[in-house]
MOPAC internal coordinates of N, CA, C and O (Angstrom, degrees):
PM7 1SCF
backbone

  N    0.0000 0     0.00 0     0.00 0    0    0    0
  C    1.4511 1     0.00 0     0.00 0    1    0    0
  C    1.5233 1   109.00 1     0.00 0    2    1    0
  O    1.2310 1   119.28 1   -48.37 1    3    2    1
  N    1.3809 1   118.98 1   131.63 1    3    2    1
  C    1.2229 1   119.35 1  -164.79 1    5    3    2
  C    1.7027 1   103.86 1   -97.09 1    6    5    3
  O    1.2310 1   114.35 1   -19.39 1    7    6    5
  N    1.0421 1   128.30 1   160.61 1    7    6    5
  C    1.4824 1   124.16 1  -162.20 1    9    7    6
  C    1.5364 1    99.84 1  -113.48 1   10    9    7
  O    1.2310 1   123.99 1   -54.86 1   11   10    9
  N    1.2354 1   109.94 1   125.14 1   11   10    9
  C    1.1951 1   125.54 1  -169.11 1   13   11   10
  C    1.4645 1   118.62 1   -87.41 1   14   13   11
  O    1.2310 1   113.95 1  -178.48 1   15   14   13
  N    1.6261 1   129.05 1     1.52 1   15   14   13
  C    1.4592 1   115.55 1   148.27 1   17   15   14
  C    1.5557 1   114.29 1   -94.48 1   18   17   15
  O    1.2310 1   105.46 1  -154.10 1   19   18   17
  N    1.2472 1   144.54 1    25.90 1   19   18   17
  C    1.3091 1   133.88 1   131.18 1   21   19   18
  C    1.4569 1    93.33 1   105.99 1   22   21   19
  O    1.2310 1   111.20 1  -179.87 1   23   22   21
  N    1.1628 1   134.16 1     0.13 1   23   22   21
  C    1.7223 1   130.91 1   154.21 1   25   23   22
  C    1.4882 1   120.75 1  -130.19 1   26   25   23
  O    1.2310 1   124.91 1   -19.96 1   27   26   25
  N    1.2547 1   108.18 1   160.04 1   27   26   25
  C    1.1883 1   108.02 1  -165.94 1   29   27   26
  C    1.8781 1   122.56 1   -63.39 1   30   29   27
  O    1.2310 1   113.13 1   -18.00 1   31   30   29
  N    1.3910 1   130.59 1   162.00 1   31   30   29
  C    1.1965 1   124.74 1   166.26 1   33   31   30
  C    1.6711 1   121.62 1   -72.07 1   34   33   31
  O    1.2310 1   120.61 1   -41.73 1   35   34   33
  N    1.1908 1   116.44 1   138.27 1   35   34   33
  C    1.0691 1   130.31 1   163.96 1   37   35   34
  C    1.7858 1   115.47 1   -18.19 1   38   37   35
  O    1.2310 1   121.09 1   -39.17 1   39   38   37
  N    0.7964 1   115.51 1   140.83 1   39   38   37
  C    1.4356 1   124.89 1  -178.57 1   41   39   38
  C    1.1952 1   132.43 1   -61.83 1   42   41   39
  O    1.2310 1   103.91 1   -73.47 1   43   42   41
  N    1.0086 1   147.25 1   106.53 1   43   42   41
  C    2.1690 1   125.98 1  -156.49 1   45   43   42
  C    1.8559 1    98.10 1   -60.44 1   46   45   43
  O    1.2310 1   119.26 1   135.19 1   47   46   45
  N    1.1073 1   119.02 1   -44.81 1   47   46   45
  C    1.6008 1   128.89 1  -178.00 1   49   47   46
  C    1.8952 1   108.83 1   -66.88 1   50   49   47
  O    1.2310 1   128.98 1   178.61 1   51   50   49
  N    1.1422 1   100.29 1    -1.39 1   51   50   49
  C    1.7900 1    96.60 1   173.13 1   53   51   50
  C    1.2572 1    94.36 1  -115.16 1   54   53   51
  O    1.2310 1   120.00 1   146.54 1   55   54   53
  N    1.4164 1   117.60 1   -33.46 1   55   54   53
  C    1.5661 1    92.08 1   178.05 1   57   55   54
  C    1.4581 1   130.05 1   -63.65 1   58   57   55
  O    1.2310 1   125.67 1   126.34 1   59   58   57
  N    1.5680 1   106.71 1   -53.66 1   59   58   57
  C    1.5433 1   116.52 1   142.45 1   61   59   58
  C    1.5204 1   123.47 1     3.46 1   62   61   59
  O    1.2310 1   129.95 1    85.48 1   63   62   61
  N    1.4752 1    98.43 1   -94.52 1   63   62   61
  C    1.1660 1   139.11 1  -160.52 1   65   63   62
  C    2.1513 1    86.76 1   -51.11 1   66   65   63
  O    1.2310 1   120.71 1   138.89 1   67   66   65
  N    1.1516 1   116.25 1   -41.11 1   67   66   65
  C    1.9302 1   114.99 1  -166.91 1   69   67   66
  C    1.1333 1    75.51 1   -88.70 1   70   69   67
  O    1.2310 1   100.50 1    99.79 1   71   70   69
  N    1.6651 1   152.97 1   -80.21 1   71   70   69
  C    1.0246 1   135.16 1  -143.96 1   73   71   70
  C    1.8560 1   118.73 1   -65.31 1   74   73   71
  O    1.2310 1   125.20 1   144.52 1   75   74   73
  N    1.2040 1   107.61 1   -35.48 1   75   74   73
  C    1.5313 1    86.99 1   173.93 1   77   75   74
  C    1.5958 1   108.34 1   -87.51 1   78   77   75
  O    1.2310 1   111.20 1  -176.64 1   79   78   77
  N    1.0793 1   134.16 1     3.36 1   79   78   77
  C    1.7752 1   149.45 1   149.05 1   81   79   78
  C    1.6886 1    98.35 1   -34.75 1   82   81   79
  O    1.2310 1   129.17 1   128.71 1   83   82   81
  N    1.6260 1    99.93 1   -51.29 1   83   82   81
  C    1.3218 1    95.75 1  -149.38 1   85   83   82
  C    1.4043 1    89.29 1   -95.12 1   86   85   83
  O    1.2310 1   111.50 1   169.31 1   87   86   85
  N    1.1757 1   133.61 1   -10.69 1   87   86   85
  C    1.9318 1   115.35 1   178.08 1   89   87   86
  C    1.5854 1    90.12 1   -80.78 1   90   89   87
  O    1.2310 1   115.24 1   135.95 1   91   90   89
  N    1.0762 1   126.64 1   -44.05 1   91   90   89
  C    1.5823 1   116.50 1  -158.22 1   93   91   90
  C    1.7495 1   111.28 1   -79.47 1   94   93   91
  O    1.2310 1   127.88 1  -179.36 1   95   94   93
  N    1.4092 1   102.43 1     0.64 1   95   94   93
  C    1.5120 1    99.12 1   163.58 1   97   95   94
  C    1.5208 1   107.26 1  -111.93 1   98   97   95
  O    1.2310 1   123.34 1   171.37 1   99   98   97
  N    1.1259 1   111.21 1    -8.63 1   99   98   97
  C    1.2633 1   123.99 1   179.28 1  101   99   98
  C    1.6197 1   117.46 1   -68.38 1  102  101   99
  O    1.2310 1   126.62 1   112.19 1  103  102  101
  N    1.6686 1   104.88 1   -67.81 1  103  102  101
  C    1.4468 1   126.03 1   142.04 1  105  103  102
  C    2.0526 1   109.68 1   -18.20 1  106  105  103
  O    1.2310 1   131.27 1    99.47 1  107  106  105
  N    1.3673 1    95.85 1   -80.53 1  107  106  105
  C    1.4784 1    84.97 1  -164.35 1  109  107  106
  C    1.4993 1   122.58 1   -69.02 1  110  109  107
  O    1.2310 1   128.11 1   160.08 1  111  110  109
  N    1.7258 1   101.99 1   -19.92 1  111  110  109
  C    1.6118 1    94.74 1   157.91 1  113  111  110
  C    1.4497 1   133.99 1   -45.54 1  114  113  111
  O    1.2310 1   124.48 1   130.93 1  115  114  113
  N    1.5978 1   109.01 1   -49.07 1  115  114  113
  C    1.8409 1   112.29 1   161.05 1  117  115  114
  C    0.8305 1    98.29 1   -31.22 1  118  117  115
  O    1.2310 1   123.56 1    76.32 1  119  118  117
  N    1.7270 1   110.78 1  -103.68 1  119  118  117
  C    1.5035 1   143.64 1  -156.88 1  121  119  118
  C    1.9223 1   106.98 1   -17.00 1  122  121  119
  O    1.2310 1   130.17 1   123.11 1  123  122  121
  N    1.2385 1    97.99 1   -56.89 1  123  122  121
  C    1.9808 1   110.11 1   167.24 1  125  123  122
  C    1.3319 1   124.59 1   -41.83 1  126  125  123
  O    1.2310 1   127.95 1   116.71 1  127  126  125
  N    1.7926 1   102.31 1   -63.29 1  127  126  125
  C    1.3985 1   110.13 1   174.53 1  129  127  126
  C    1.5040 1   133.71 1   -40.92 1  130  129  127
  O    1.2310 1   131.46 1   140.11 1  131  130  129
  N    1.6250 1    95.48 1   -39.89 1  131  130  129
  C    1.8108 1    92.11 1   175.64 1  133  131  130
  C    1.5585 1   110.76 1    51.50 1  134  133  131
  O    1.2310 1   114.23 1    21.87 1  135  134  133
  N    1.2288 1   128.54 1  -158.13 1  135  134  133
  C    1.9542 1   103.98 1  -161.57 1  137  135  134
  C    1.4779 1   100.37 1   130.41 1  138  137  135
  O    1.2310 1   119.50 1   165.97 1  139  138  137
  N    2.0561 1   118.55 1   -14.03 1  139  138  137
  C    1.1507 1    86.97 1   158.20 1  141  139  138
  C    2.1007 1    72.43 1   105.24 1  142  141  139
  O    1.2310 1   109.43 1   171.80 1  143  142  141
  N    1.2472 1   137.42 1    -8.20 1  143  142  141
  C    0.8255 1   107.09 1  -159.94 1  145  143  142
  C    1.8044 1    90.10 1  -117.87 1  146  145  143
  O    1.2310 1   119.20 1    15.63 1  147  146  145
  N    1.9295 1   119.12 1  -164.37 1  147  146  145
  C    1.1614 1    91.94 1  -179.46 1  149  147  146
  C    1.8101 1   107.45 1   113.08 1  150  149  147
  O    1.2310 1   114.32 1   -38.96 1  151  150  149
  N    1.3954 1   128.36 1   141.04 1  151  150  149
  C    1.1626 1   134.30 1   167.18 1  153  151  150
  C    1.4574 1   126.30 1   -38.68 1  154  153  151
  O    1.2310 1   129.26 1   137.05 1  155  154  153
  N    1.0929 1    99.76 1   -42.95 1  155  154  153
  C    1.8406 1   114.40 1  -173.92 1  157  155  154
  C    1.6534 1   107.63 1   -54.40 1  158  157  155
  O    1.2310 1   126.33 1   133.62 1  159  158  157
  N    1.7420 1   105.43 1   -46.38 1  159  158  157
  C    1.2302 1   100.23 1  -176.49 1  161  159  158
  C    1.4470 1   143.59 1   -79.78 1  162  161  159
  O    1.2310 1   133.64 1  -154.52 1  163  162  161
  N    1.5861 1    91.23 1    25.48 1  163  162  161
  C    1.8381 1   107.97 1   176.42 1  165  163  162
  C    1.6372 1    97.01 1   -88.44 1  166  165  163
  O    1.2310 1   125.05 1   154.02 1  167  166  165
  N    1.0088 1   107.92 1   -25.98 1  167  166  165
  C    1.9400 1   108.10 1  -162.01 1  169  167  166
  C    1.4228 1    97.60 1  -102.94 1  170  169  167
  O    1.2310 1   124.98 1   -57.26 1  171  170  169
  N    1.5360 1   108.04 1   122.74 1  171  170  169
  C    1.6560 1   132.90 1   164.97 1  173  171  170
  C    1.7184 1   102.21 1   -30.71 1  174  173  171
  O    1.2310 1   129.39 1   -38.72 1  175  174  173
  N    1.2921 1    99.51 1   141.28 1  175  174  173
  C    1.2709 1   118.49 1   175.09 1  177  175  174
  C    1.6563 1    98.04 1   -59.96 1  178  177  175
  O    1.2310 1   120.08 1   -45.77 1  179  178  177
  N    1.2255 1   117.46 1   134.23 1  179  178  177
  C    1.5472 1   131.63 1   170.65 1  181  179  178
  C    2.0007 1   114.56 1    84.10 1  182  181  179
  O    1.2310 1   142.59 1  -179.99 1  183  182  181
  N    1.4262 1    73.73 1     0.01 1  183  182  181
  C    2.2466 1    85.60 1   170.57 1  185  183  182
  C    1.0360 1   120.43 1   -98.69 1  186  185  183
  O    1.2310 1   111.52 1   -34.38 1  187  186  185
  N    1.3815 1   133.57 1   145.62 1  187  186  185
  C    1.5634 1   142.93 1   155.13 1  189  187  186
  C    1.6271 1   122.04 1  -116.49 1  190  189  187
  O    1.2310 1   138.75 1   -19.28 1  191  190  189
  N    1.6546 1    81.25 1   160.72 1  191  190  189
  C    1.8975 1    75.94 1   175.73 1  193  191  190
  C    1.6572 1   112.56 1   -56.26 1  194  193  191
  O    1.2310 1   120.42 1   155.37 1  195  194  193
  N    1.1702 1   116.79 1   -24.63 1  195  194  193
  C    1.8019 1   104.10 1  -175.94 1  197  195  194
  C    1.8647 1   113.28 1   -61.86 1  198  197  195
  O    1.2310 1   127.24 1  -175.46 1  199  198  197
  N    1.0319 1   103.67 1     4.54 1  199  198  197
  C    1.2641 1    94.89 1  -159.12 1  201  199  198
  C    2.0861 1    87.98 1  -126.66 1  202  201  199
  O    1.2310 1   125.95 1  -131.95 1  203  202  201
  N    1.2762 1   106.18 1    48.05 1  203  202  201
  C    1.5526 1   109.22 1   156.92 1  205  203  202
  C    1.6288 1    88.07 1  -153.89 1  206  205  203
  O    1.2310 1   113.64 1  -160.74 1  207  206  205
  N    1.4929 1   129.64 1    19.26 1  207  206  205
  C    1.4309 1   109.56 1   169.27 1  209  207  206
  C    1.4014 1   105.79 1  -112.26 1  210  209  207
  O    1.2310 1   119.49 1  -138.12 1  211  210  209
  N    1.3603 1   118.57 1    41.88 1  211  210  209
  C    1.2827 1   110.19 1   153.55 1  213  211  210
  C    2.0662 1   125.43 1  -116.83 1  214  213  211
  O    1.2310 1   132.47 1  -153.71 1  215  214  213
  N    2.1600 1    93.52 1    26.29 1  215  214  213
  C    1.3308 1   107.27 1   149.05 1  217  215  214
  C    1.7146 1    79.23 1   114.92 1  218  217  215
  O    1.2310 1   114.62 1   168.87 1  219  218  217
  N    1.5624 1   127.80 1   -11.13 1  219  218  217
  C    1.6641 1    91.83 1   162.99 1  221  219  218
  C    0.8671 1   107.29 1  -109.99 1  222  221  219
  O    1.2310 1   130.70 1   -35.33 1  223  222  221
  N    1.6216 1    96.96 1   144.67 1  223  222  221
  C    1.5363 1   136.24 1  -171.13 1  225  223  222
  C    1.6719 1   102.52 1  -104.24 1  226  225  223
  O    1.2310 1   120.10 1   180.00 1  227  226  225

């Protein structure tokens, strides 16, 4: 089927190529943002894990 606006279609490898562009800036936009969210924020300000290995659980 010949394409009826008179240039060719887009490339399957550019489309690709912008769409996973856009998760991996997408991705590292989260990861950057931070927000407060994340492992750290189960444990009280001024606590670490060393300080439940002396048997409380």
């Amino acid at each position: 089927m010949k394409d009826r606006h008179g240039y060719p279609a887009t490339p399957r490898w550019v489309i690709l190529g912008g769409l996973a562009l856009a998760l991996l800036v997408g991705a590292a936009a989260l990861m950057t943002s931070g927000g407060g969210h994340g492992p750290g924020r189960h444990f009280q300000s001024g606590s670490s894990e060393a300080s439940f290995k002396d048997g409380d659980s």
